[in-house]
N, C-alpha and C positions, 0 to 999 in steps of 0.2 A: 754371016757369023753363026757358029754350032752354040748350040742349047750351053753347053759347057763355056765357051767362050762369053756368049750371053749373061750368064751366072755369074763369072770372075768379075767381069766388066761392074755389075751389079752391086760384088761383095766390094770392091773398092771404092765406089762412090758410095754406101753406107759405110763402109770405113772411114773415110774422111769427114762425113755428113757426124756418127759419134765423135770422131777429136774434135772437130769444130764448137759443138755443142759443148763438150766438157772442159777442152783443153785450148779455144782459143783457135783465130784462123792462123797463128803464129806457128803450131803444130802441125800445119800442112804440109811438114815435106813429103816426098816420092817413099823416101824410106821409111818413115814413119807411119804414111800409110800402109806402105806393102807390108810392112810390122802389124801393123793392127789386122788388114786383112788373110794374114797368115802366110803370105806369097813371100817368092824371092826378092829383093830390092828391085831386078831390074824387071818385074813383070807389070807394073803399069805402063811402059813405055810402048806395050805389045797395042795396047789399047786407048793409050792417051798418049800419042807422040810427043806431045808437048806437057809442061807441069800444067799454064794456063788451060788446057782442052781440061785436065783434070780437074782443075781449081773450079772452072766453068762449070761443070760437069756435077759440081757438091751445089755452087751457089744455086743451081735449077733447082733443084730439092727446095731450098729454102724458097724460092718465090714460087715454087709450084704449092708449098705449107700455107705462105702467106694468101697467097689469091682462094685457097679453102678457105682460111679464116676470114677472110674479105666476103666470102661466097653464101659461107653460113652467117654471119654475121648480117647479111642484107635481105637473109632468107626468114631472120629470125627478128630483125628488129618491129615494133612496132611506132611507126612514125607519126605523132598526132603532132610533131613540131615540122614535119613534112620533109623535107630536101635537109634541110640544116640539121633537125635532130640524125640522119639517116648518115648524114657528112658528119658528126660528132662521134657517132659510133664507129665508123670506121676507121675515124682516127683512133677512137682508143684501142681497136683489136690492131691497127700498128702498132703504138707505142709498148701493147700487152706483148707483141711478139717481139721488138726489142728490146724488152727487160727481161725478156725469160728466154731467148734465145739469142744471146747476145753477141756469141761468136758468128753464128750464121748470120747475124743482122751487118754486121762489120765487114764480113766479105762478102755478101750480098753486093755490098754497093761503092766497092772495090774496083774499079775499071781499068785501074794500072793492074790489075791481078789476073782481071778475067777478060776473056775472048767474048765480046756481046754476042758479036754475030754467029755465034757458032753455038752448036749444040739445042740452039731454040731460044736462047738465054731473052733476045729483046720479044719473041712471041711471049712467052712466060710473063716479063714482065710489063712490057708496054701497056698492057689491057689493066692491068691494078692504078695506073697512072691515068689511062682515061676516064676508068671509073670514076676515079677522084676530079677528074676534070667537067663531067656530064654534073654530079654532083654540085661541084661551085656554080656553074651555069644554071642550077634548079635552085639553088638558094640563092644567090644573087638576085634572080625574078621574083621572091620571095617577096608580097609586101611587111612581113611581120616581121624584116630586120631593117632597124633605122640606120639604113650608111646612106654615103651617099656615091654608090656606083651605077647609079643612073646618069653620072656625068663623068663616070671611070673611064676613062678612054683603056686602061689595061684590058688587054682580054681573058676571057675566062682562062686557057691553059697555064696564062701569064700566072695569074691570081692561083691557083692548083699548085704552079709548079715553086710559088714562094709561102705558100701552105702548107706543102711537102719537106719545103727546105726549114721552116717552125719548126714542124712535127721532129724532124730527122734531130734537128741540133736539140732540141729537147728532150729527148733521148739517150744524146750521146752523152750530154751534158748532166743527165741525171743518174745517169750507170758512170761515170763519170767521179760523182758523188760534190759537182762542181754544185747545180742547182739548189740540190736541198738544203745547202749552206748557205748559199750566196740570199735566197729567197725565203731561208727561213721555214720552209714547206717539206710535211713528209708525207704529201700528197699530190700527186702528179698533176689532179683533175684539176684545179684550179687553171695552170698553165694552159692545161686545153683548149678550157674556157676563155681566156684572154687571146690565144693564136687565132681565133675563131671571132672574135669581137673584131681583130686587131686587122683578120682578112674580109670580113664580111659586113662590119659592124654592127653595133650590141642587137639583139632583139628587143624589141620593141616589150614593154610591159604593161 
């Protein structure tokens, strides 16, 4: 592919990476991207045969943003609560990135929308998923949370992956504007706090 092709290819996945962000993954079409990145209707086709390769092609953006925020985030914490404080911060730079990127967060995790296997999509993202998973497995062995999953027979990816599914509905649910109502709450942390009781149980005081 020439330097030029390279660039078009480029301007169109930050073309649809700004509608996403402003205008919703609903905004994704072909022509509306080609619109925003200044092209003819039919020039992403040159490069994205498919809409999915395209769609694909925006959501890597979004989890290649997320896994920085995950990155810095673990780089920057300081953990005197160990595994579990280190697992609570990470959930909140998710939840920070679904409330302030909200379109990307939606198509993100879209799988009727996008091609995993293609463009790197499940490399990008699987590693954010095991992170969270290494994590449950270091707080679990924690003794300074009283649960009792020393008799859990669930396993840890198990316990991760209905931790992620918490976090995700919490989220939707509060961009949504369903939670702050339903709970009363116009603070997210709270919720955190009990997804995190409710997978790991409470910490001990």
């Amino acid at each position: 592919m020439s330097e030029q092709d390279t660039g078009l290819r480029a301007r169109l996945i930050d073309a649809g990476v700004e509608l996403v962000n402003t205008e919703g993954a609903q905004a994704l079409s072909l022509r509306e991207i080609a619109r925003q990145a200044g092209v003819s209707h039919g020039a992403p086709r040159r490069y994205f045969p498919t809409h999915l390769e395209l769609l694909s092609a925006i959501a890597r953006r979004g989890f290649a943003e997320l896994a920085d925020r995950a990155e810095r985030t673990m780089a920057t914490t300081t953990a005197p609560g160990g595994p579990r404080e280190q697992l609570a911060a990470l959930s909140r730079a998710y939840l920070d990135f679904a409330l302030t990127r909200r379109g990307m967060f939606e198509l993100m995790f879209r799988h009727d929308l996008l091609e995993s296997n293609q463009l790197g999509l499940r490399e990008t993202s699987l590693p954010l998923f095991a992170l969270l998973a290494d994590l449950v497995t270091r707080a679990r062995r924690n003794p300074s949370t009283d649960s009792a999953t020393g008799t859990d027979p669930a396993p840890s990816a198990v316990v991760a992956a209905a931790l992620w599914a918490n976090l995700h509905g919490i989220a939707q649910l509060w961009l949504w504007g369903s939670l702050p109502l339903a709970a009363g709450l116009d603070d997210i942390e709270p919720l955190l706090q009990a997804a995190l009781d409710a997978h790991l149980g409470p910490v001990r005081r």
